[in-house]
NUTOR-282928 format. One record per residue (C-alpha): x, y, z; residue number from 0. Coordinates in Angstrom, 1 decimal. Layout:
BEGIN
+--------+--------+--------+-----+
:   east :  north :     up : num :
+--------+--------+--------+-----+
:      X :      Y :      Z : NUM :
...
+--------+--------+--------+-----+
//
This chain:
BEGIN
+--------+--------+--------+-----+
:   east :  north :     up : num :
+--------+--------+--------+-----+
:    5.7 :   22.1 :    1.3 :   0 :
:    5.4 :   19.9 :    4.3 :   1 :
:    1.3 :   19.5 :    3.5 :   2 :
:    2.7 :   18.0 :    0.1 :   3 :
:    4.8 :   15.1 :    1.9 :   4 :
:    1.1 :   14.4 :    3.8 :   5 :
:   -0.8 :   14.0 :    0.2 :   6 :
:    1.6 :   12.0 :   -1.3 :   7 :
:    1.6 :    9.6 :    1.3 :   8 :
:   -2.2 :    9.8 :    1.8 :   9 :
:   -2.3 :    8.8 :   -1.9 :  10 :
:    0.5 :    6.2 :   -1.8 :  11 :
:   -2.0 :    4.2 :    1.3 :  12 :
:   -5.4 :    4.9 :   -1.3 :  13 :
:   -3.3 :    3.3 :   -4.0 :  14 :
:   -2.0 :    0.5 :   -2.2 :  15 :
:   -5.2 :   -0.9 :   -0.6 :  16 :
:   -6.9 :   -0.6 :   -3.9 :  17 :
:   -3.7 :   -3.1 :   -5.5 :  18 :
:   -4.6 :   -5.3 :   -2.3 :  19 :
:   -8.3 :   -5.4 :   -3.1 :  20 :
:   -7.5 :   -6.4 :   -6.5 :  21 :
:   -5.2 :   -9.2 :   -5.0 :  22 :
:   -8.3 :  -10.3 :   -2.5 :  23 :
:   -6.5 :   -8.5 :    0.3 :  24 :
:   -8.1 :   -6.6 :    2.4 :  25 :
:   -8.2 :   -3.2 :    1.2 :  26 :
:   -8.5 :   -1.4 :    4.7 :  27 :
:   -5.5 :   -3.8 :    6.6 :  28 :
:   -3.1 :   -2.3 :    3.5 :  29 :
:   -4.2 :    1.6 :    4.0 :  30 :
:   -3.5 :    1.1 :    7.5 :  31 :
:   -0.4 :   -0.6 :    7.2 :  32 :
:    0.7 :    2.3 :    4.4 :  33 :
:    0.1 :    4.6 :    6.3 :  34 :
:    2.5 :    4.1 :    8.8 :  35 :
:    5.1 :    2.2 :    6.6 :  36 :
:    4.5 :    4.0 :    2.9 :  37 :
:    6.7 :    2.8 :    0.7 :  38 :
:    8.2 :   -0.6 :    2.5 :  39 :
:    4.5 :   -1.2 :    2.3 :  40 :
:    4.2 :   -1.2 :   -1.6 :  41 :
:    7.3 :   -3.3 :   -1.7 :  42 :
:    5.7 :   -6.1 :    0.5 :  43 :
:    2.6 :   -5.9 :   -1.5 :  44 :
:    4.1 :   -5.7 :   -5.0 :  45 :
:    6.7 :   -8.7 :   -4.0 :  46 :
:    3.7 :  -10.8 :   -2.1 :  47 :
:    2.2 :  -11.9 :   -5.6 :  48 :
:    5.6 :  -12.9 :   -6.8 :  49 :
:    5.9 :  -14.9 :   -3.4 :  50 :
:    2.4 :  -16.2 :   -3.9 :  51 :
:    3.0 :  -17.6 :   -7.7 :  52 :
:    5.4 :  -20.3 :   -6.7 :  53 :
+--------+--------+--------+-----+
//
């Protein structure tokens, strides 16, 4: 079970730096930064184009 909690956040960092890439982030800073923050870090990047915008 515990390999499970290691591919799910493997795949949350692979899905966040490609949503950086397609916000001209850079894709690499992102996995790194998911992979020791997961989920906070899909929060700051979801919210950072909303912060951007105005």
């Amino acid at each position: 079970m515990e390999n499970g909690y290691f591919v799910g956040w493997g795949t949350l960092a692979l899905i966040n730096a490609g949503l950086a890439q397609g916000k001209n982030r850079s894709g690499l800073n992102w996995f790194l930064l998911s992979l020791l923050l997961g989920p906070v870090a899909t929060l700051f990047l979801v919210l950072s184009s909303k912060l951007d915008a105005e």
